[in-house]
C-alpha positions, 0 to 999 in steps of 0.5 A: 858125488853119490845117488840116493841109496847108494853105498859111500865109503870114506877111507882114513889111513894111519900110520899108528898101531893103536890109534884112536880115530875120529870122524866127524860130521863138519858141515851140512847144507851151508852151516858149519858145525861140529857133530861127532859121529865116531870116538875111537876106541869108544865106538860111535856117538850115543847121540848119532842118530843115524848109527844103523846106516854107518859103520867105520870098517877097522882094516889094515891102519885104515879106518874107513867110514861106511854110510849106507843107503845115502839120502840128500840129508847125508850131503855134507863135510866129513873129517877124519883125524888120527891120535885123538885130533892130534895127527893126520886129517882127512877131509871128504865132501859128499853130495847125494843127488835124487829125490828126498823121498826115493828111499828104494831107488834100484842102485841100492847096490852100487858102491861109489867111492869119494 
């Protein structure tokens, strides 16, 4: 659970060296679907629209997806697959609460983990 304009971070251990890792948007708002955010070594989607609130941090064999500044709309289902869709698979749920349009909320600083 996350507050609008807080900070989310989604972590994604391997255990491969070079591993090509995605992430992937698979539910929002009771629909499921498909949308893919970040292609490994390809970096992220071109069709992504929101690429300048996210970020995936390459530290350590882990692959951690950053959304900054979450809003309502960020609410959804996040997967994380190792070696191409090939390995290990992480599942995280987001839900952000607060208002649609509370874009300068003051906890703009806070990190909140998942």
């Amino acid at each position: 659970m996350a507050k609008v304009g807080q900070t989310v971070k989604f972590p994604c251990p391997t255990k491969l060296i070079h591993a090509d890792v995605d992430w992937v948007r698979v539910a929002a708002h009771g629909r499921p679907y498909e949308k893919y955010i970040y292609h490994g070594n390809m970096g992220f989607d071109p069709h992504w629209r929101d690429r300048a609130r996210f970020t995936v941090l390459d530290k350590n064999q882990s692959y951690t997806l950053v959304i900054q500044n979450v809003t309502v709309n960020d609410s959804a289902y996040y997967r994380c697959v190792d070696d191409s869709g090939l390995g290990k698979r992480y599942f995280y749920g987001l839900t952000v609460q607060g208002d649609y349009n509370n874009n300068n909320n003051n906890n703009n600083n806070n990190t909140a983990f998942i």
